[in-house]
Backbone bond lengths (Angstrom), bond angles and torsions (degrees), N, CA, C in turn:
res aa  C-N    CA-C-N  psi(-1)  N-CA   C-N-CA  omega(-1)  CA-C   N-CA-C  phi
1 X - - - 1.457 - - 1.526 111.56 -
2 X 1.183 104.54 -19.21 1.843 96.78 -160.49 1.823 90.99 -99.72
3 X 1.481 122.74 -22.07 1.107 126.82 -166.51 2.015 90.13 -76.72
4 X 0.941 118.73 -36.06 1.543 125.07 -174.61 1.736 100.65 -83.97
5 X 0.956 114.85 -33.45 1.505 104.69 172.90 1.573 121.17 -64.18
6 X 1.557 94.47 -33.00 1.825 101.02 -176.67 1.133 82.89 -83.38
7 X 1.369 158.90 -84.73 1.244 146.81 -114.47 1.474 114.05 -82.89
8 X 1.347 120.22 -32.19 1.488 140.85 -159.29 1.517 99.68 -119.44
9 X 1.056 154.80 -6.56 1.373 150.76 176.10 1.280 111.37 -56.05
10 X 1.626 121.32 -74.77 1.546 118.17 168.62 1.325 112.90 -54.04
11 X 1.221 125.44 -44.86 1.605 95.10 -166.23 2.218 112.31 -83.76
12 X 1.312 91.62 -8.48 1.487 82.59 164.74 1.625 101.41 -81.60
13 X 1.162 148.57 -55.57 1.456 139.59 -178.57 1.095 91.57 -22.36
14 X 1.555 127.36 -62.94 1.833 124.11 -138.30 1.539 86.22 -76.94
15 X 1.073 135.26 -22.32 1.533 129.10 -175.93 1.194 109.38 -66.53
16 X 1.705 120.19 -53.35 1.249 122.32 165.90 1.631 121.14 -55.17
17 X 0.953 122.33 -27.95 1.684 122.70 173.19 1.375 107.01 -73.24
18 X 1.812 127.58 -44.82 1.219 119.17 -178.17 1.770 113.51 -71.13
19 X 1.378 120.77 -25.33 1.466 107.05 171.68 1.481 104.90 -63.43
20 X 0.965 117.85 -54.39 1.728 121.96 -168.92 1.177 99.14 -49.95
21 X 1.460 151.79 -72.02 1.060 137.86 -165.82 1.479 105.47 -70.68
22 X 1.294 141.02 -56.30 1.238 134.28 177.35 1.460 120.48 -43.93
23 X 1.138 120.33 -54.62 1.622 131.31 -171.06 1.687 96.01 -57.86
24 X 1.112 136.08 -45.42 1.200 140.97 169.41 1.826 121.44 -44.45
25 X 1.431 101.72 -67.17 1.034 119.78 152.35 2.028 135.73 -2.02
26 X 1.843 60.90 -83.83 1.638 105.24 164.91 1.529 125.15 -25.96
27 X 1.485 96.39 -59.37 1.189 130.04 148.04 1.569 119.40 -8.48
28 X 1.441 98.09 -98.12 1.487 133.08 -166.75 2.230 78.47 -49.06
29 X 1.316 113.46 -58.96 1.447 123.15 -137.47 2.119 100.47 -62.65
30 X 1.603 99.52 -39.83 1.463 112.10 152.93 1.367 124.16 -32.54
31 X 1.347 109.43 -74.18 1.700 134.12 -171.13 1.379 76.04 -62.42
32 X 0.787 161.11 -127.40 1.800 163.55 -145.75 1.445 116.85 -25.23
33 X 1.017 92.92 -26.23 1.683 96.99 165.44 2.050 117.65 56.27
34 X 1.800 79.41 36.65 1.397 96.96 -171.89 1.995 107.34 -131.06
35 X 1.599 86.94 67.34 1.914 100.74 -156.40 2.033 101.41 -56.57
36 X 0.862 88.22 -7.45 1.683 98.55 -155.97 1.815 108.52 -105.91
37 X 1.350 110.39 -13.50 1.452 112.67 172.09 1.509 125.62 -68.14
38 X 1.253 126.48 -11.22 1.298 141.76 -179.48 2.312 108.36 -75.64
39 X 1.375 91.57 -51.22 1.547 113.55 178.45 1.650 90.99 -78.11
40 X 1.323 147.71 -54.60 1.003 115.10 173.71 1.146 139.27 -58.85
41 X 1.703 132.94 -41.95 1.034 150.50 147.97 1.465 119.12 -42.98
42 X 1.025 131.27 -15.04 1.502 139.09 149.58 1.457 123.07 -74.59
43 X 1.571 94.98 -38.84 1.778 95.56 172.17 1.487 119.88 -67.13
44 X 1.517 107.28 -31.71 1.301 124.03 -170.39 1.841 90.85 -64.18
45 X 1.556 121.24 -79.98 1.410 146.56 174.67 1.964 94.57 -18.47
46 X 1.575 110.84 -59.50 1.250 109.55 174.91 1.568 123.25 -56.74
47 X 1.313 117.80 -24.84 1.434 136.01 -169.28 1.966 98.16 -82.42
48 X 1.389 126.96 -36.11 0.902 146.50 -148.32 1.724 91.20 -83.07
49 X 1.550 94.67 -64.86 1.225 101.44 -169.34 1.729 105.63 -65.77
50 X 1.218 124.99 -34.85 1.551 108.29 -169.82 1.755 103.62 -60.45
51 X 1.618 109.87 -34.22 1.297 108.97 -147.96 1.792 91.32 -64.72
52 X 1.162 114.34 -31.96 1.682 119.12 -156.48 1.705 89.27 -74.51
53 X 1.345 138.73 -22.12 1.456 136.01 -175.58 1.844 86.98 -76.83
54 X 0.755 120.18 -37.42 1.883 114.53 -171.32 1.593 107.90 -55.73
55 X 1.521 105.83 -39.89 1.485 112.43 -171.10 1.970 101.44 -90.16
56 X 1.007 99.65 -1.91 1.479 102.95 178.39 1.495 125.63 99.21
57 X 0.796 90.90 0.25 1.723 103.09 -177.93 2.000 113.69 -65.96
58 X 1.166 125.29 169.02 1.515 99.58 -175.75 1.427 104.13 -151.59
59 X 1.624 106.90 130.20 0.787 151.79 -140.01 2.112 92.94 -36.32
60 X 1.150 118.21 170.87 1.451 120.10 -178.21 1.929 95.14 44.72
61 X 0.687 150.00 0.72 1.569 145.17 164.10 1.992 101.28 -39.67
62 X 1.246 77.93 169.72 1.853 98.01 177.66 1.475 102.34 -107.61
63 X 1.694 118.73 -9.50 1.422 119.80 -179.89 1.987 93.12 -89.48
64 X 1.279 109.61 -38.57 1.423 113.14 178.72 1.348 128.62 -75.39
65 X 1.589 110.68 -15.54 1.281 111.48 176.54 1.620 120.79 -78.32
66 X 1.548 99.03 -17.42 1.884 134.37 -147.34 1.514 77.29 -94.45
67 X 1.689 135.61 -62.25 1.424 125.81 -171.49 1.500 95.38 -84.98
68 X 1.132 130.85 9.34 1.492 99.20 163.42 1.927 119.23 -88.28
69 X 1.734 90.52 -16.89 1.627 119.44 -155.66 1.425 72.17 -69.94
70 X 1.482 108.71 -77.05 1.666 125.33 -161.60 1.960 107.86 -28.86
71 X 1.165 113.41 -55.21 1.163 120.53 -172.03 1.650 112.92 -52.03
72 X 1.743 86.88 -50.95 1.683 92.58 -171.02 1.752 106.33 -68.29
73 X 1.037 105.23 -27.80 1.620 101.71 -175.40 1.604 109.12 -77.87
74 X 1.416 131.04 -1.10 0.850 111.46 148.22 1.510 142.39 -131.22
75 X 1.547 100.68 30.47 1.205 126.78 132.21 1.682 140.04 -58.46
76 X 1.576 109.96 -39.25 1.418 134.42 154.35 1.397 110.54 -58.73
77 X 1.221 118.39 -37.61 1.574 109.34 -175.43 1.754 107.66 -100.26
78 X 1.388 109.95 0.75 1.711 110.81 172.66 2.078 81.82 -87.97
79 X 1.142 109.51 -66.70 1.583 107.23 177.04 1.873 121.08 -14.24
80 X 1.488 72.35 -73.92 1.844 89.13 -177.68 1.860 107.80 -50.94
81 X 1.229 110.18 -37.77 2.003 115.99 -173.28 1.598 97.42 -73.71
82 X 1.421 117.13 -44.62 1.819 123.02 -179.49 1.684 106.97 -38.47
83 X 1.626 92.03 -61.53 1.788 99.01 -177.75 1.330 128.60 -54.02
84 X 1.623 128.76 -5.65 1.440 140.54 156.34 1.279 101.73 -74.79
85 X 1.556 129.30 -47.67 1.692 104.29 172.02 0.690 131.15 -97.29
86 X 1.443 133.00 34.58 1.549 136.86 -161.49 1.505 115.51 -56.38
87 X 1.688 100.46 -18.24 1.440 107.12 -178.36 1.284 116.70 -62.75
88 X 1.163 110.15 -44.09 1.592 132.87 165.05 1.654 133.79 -70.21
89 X 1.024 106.19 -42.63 1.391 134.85 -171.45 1.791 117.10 -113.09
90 X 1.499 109.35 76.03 1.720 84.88 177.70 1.213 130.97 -71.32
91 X 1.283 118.57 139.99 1.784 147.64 -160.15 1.982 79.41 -40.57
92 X 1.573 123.76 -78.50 0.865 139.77 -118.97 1.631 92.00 -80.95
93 X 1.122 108.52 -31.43 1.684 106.50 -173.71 1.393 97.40 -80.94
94 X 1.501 145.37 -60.97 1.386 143.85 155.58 1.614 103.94 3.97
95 X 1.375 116.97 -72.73 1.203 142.19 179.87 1.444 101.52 -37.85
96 X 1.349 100.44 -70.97 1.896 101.18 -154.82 1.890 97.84 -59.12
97 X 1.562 96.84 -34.19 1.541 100.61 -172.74 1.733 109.65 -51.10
98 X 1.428 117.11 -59.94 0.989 119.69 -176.39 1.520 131.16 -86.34
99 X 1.219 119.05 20.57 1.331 157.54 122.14 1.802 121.76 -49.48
100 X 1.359 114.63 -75.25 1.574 114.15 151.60 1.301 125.46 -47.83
101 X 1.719 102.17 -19.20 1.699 89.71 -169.81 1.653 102.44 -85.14
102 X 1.421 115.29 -32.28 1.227 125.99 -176.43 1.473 115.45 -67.30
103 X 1.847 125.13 -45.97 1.454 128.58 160.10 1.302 102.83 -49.34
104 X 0.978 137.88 -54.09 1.529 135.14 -160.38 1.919 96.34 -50.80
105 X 1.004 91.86 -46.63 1.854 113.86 -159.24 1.294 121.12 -56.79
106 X 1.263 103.78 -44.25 1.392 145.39 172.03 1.714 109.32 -66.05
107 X 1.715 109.80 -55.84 1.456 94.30 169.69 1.165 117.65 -67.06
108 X 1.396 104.08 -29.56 2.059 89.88 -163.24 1.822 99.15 -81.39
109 X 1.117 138.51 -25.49 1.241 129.06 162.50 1.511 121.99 -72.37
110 X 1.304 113.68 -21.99 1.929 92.43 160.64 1.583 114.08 -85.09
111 X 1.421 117.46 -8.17 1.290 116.08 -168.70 1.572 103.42 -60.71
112 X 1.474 113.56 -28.65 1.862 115.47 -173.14 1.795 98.05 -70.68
113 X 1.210 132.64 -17.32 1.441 132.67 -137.68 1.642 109.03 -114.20
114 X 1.303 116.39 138.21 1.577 124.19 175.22 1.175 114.10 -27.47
115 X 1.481 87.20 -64.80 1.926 100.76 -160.94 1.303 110.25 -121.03
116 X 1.806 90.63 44.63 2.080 85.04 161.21 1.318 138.99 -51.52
117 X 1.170 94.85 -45.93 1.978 99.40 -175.11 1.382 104.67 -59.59
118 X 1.444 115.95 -32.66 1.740 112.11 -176.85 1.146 112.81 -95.58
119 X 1.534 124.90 6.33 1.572 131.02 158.86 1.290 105.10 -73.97
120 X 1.423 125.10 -48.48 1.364 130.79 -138.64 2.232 95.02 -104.01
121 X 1.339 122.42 -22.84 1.121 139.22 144.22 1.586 113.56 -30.00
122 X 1.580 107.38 -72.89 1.369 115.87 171.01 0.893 128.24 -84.08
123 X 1.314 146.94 24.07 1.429 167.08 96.51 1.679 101.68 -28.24
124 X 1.265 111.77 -52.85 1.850 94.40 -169.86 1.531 101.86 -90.64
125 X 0.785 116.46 -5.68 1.614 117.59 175.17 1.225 131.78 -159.98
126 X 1.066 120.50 35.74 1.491 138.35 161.04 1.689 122.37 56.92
127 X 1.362 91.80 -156.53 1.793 99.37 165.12 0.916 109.05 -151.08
128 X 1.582 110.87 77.38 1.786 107.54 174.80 1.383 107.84 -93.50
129 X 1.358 150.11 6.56 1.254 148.47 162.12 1.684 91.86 -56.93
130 X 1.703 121.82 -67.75 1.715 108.81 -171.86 1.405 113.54 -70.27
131 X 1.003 133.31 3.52 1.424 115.62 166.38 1.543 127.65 -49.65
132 X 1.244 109.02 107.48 1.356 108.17 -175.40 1.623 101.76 -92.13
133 X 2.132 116.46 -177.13 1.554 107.12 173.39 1.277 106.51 -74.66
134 X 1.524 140.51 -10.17 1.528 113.82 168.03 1.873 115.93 -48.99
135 X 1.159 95.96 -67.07 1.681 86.22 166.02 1.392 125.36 -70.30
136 X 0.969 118.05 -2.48 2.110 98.46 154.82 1.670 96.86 -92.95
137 X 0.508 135.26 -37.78 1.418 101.88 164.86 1.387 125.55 -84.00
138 X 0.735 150.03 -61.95 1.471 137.82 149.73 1.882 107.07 2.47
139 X 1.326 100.57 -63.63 1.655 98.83 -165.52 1.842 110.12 -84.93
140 X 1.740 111.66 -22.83 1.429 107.74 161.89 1.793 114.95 -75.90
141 X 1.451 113.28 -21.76 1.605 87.31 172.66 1.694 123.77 -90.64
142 X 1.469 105.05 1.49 1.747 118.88 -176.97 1.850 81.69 -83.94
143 X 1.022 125.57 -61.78 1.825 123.09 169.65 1.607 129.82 -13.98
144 X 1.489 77.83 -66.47 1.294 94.05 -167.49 1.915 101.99 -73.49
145 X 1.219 112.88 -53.63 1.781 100.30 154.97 1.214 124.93 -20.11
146 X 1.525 115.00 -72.37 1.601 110.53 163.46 1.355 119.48 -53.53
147 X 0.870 144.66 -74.74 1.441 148.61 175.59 1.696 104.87 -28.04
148 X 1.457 136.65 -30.72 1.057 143.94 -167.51 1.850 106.01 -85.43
149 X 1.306 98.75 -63.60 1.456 110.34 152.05 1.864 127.47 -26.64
150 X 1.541 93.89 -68.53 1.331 99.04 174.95 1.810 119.62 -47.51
151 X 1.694 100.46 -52.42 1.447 109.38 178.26 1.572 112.68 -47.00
152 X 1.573 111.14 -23.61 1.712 94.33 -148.53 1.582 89.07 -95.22
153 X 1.298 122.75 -34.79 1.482 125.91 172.91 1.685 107.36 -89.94
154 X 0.670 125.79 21.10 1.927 128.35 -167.02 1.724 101.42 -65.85
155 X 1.798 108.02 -27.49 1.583 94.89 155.39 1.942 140.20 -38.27
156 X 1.846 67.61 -69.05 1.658 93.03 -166.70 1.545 103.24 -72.08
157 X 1.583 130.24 -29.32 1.418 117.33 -166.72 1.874 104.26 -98.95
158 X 1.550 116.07 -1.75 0.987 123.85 176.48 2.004 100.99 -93.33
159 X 1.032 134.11 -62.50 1.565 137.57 136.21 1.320 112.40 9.86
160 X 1.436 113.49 -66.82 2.059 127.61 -174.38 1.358 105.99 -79.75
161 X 1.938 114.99 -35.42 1.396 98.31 177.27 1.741 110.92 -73.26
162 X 1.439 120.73 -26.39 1.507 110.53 -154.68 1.966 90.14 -118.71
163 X 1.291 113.47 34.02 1.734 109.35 167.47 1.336 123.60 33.92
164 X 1.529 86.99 71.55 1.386 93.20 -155.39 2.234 97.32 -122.05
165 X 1.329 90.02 -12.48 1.578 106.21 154.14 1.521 87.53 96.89
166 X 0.802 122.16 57.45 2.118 144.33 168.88 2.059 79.00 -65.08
167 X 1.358 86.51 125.51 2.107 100.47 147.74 1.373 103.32 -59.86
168 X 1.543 94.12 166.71 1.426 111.15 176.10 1.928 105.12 28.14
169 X 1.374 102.83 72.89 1.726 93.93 -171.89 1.507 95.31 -80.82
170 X 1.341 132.39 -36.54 1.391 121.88 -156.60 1.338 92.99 -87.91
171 X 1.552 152.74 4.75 1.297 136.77 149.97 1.523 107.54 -68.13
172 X 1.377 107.16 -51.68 1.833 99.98 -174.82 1.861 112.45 -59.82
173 X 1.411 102.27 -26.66 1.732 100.08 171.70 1.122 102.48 -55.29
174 X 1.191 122.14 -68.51 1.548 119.61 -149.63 1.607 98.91 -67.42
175 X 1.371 112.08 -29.68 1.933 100.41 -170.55 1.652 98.98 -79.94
176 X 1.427 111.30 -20.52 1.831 100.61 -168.87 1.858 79.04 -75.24
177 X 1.586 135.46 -37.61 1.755 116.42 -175.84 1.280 130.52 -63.89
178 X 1.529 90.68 -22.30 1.612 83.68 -167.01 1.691 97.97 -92.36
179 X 1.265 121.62 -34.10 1.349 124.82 162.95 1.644 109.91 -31.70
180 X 1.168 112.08 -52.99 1.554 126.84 -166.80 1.937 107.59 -69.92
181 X 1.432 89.70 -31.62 1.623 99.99 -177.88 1.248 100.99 -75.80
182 X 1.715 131.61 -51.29 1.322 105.59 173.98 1.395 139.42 -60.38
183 X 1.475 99.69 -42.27 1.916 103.95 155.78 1.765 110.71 -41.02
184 X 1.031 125.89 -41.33 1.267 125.73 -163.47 1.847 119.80 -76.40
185 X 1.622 85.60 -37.58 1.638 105.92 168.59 1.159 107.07 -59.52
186 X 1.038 121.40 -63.98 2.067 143.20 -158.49 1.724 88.39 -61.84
187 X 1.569 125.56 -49.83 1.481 114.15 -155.38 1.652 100.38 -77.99
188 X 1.005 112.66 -40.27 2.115 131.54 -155.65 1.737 75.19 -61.19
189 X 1.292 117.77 -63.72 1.405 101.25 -163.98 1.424 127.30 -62.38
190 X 1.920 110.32 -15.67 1.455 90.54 172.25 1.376 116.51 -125.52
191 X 1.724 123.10 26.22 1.431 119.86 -168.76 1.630 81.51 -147.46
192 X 1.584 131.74 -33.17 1.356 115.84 -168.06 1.415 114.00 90.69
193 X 1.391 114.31 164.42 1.596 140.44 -138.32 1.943 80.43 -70.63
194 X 1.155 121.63 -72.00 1.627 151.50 -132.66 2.221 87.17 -73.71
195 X 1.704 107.42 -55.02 1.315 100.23 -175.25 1.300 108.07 -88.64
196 X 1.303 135.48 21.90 1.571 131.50 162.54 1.429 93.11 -87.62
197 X 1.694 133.72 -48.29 1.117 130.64 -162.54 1.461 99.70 -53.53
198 X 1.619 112.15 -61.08 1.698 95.63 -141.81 1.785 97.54 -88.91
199 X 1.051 116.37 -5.35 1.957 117.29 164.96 1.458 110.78 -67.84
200 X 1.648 111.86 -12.57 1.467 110.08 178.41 1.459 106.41 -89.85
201 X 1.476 107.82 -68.14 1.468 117.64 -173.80 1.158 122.33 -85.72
202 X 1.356 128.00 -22.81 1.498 118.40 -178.61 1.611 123.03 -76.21
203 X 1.432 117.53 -28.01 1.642 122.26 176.16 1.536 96.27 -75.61
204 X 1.742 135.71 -31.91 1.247 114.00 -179.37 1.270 119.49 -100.68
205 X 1.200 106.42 9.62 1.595 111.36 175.22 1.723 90.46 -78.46
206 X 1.319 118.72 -76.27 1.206 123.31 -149.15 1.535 111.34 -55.59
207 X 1.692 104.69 -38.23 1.281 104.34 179.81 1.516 109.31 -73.65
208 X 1.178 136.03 28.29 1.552 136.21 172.22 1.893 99.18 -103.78
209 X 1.307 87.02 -20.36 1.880 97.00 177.47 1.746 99.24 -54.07
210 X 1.345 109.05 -67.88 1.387 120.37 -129.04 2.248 86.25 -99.59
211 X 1.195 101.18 -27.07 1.783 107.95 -167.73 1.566 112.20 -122.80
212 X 1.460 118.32 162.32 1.132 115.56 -176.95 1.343 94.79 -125.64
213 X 1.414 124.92 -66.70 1.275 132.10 -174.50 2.040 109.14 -44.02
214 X 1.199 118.49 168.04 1.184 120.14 -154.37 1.682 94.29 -96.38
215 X 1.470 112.98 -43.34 1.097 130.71 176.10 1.741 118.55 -43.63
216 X 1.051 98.95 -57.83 1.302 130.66 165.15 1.463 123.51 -26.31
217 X 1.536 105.62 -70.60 1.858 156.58 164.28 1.304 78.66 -46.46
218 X 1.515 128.33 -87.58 1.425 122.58 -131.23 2.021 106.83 -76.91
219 X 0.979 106.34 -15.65 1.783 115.44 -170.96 1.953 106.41 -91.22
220 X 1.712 103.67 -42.58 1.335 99.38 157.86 1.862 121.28 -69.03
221 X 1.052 110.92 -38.62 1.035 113.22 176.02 1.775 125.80 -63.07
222 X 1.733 106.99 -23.54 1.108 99.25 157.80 1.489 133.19 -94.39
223 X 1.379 104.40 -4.49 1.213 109.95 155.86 1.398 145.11 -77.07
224 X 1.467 120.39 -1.31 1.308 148.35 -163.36 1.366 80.07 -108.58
225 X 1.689 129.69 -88.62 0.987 138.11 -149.15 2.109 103.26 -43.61
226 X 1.209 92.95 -35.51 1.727 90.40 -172.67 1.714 107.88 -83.69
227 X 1.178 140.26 -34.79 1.395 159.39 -172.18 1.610 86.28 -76.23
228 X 1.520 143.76 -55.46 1.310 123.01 -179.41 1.346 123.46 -66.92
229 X 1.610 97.54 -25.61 1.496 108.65 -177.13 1.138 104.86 -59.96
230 X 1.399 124.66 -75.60 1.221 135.24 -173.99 1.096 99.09 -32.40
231 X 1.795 149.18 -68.15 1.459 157.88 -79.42 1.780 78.92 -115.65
232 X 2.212 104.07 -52.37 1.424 114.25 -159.44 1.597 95.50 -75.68
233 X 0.738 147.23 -18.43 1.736 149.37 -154.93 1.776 91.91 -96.99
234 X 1.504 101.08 -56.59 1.966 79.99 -160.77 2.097 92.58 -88.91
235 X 1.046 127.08 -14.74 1.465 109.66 -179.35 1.748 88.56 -65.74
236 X 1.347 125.85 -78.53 1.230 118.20 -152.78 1.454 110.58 -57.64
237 X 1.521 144.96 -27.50 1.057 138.11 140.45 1.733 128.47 -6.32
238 X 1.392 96.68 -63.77 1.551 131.48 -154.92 1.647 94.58 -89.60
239 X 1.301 131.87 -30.80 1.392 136.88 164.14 1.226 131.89 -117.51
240 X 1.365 98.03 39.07 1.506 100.01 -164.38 1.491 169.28 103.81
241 X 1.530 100.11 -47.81 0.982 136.68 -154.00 1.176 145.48 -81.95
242 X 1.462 150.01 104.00 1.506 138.60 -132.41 2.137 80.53 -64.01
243 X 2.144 95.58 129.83 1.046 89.31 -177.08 1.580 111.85 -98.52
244 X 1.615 125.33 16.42 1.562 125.68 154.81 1.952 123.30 -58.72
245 X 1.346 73.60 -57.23 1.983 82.97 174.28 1.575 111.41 -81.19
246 X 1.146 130.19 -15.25 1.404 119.78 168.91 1.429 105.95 -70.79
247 X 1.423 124.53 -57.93 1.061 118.27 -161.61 1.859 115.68 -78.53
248 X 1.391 115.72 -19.37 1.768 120.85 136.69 1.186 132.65 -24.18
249 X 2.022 93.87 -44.20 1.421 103.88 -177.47 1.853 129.25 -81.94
250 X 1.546 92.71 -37.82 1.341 112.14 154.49 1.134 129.86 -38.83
251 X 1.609 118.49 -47.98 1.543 117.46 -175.26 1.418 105.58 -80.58
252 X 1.593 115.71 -42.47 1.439 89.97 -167.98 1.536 124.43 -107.71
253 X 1.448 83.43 21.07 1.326 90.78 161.46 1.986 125.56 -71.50
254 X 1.617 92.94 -19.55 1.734 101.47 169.19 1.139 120.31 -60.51
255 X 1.164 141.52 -75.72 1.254 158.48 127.80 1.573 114.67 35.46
256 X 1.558 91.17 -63.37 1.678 120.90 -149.26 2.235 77.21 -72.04
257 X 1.806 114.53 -60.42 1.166 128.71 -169.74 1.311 116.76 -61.95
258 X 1.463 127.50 -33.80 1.361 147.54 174.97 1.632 101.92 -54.60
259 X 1.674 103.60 -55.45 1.358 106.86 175.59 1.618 132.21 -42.78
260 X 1.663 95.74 -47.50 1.320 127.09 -154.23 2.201 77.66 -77.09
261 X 1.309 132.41 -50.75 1.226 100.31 -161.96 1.515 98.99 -114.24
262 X 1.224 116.04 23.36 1.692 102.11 160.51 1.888 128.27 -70.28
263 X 1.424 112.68 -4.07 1.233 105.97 167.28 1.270 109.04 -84.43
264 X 1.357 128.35 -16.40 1.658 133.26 -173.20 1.400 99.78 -71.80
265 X 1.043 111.80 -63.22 1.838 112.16 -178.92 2.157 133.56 -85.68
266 X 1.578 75.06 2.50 2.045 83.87 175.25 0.979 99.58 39.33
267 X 1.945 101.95 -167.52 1.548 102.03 178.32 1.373 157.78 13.25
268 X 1.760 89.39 -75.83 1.197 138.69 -178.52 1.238 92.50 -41.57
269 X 1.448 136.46 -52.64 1.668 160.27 -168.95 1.796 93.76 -39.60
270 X 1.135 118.31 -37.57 1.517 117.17 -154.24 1.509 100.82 -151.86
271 X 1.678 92.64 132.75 1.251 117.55 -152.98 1.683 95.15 -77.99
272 X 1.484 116.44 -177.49 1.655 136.64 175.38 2.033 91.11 -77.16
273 X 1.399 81.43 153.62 1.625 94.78 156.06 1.730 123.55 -63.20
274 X 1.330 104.33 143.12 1.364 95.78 172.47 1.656 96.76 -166.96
């Protein structure tokens, strides 16, 4: 036990910091009805970072984090311009496009490289086993910035996410993206493409099962997100196991089971609003 406490302590913290900001997120990414912008904006962030290994820079760098930022921010701001034509243009295909455009990008630039397959490996699932506390802190006070942000406008960018007729709506889009792009930069580099996804969508999917109110959503949802963490950190520990894709596997494996027996229990399955 004590050998798993030293070894696994920081990088379960950073687990607990990535539900909290994600599950929140999550949130906003629902009400938008844009489930798939998180995996694109990671692909992009992933695209960012390979390109900065071409110029030599190395990998986790502050020169690599800066082209991953750059990339994603202007992906967030092709995002944020999409949502004025949505009439024309659906949000979600935009998305998948520039998502493919970024995988595409990504293969043909590791294809020149030694150790592509094990670049592009840690791209979908990171290295949260080395996370030491320099990066939880480092990556909880870049958080808590966003998160600080969010609170002080949480009107107006909560308003633009749920169409609720916020002024100036296409300024709060673009600040709730680019906000989202830095969370997105900061996570891709230390958990990967696959555990940004399900820390985004899977605690607010499920908690839309059981809650209506947001309040509600966001407190179950951080409680799920930390109880799997923990659950994915000491099983794959205890067997082995690369602990990025185990704990991937954990979350959506709920979902997948929730599904499988919600015709058994109807209704009953899902709680009243509150």
């Amino acid at each position: 036990m004590s050998d798993f406490l030293l070894f696994m302590a920081a990088p379960t913290v950073m687990c607990f910091i990535l539900a909290g900001i994600h599950c929140y997120l999550g949130l906003h990414v629902l009400a938008r009805g844009v489930i798939f912008v998180d995996l694109s904006l990671a692909q992009i962030a992933a695209l960012g970072s390979t390109i900065s290994l071409i110029f030599g820079y190395d990998h986790g760098s502050l020169a690599a984090y800066l082209f991953s930022l750059m990339a994603t921010f202007i992906a967030a701001s092709l995002f944020a311009f999409a949502r004025r034509y949505e009439k024309y243009f659906s949000q979600e295909a935009i998305i998948g496009i520039v998502y493919a455009l970024g995988a595409a990008a990504v293969v043909l630039t590791v294809d020149r490289m030694a150790h592509g397959a094990e670049h592009i490996k840690e791209l979908l699932i990171g290295q949260i086993l080395w996370v030491g506390w320099g990066d939880v802190l480092k990556t909880g006070a870049i958080y808590s910035i966003v998160g600080l942000v969010h609170y002080v406008f949480r009107s107006q960018i909560l308003s633009a996410s749920y169409n609720v007729g916020a002024a100036g709506k296409g300024t709060w889009d673009f600040l709730f993206y680019a906000l989202f792009g830095v969370v997105i930069t900061s996570s891709v580099n230390i958990v990967g493409v696959l555990q940004v996804f399900t820390y985004l969508i899977v605690p607010s999917v499920i908690s839309g099962l059981f809650f209506r109110g947001i309040k509600a959503r966001l407190l179950f949802g951080w409680l799920l997100g930390i109880i799997v963490s923990i659950l994915g950190m000491g099983l794959s520990y205890a067997w082995d196991m690369p602990s990025g894709a185990f704990i991937v596997l954990c979350f959506t494996l709920i979902p997948v089971l929730l599904l499988l027996v919600a015709p058994i229990f109807g209704k009953k399955f899902l709680m009243h609003e509150i």
